[in-house]
C-alpha positions as CSV (number, residue, x, y, z in Angstrom):
1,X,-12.2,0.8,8.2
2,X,-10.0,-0.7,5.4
3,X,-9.7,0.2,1.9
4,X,-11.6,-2.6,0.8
5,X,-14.8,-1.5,3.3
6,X,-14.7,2.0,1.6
7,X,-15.2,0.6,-1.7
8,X,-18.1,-1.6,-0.6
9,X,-20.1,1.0,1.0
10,X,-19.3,3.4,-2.0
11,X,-21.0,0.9,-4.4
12,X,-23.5,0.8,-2.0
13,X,-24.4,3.9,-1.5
14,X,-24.2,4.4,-5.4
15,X,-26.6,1.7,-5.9
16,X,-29.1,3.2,-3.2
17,X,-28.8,6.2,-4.8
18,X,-29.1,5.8,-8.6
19,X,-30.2,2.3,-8.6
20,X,-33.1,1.8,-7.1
21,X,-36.8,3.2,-7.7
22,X,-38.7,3.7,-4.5
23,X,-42.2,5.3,-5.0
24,X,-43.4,4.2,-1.6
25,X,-43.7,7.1,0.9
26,X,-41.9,6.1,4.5
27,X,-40.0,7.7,6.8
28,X,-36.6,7.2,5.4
29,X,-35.9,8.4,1.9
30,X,-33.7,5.6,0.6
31,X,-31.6,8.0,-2.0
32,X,-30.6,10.3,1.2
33,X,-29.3,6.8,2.9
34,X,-27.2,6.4,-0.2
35,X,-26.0,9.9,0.1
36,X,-24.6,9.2,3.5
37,X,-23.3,5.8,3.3
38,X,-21.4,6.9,-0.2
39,X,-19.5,9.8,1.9
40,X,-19.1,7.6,4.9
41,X,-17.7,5.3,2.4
42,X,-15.3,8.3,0.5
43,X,-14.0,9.7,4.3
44,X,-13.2,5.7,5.4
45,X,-11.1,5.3,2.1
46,X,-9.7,9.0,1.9
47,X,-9.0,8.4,6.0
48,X,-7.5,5.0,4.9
49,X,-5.4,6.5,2.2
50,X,-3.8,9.5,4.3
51,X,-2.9,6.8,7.4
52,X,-1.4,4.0,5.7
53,X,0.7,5.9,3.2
54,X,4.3,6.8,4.4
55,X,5.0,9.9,5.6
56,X,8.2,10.5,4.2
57,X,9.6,9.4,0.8
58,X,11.4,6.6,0.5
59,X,15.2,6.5,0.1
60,X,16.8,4.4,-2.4
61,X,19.0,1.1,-0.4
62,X,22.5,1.7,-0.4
63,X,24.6,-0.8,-2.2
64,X,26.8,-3.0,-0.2
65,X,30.3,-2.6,-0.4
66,X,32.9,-5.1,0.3
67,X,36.6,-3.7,0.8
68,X,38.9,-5.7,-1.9
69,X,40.9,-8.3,-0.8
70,X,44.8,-7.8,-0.1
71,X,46.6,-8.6,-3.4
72,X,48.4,-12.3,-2.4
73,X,52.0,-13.4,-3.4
74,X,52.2,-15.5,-6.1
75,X,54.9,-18.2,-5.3
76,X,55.7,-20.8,-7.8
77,X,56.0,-24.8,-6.2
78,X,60.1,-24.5,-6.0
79,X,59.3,-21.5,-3.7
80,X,56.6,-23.1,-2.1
81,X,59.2,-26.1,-1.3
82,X,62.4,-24.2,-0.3
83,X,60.1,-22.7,2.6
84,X,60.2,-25.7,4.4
């Protein structure tokens, strides 16, 4: 059952229960039907809550380092030319 599912029977159940004005007499007493879908509702979510969170803190990323390039030789175009 997904977070999303909790809330919906939550609001249910809340609406069962405090909502709605039943004076008929039957065998099943809507208020205690809210009761139980509101905490089936609040143990999905708290269930949902305690599985899908991590279980151990989260480490900042490490920056990438690059090593610096080797310094190069500056040569001037005479240099450049005597080379060959």
């Amino acid at each position: 059952m997904g977070i999303g599912v909790s809330i919906f029977l939550l609001a249910a159940g809340a609406i069962l229960t405090f909502a709605v004005d039943v004076s008929a007499s039957s065998v099943i007493n809507v208020h205690t039907v809210g009761i139980i879908i509101m905490a089936a509702g609040g143990l999905g979510l708290l269930t949902s809550l305690i599985i899908f969170t991590p279980r151990r803190p989260r480490q900042p990323a490490q920056p990438i380092v690059t090593p610096p390039s080797p310094p190069t030789s500056r040569t001037t175009p005479e240099e450049f030319s005597r080379r060959d």
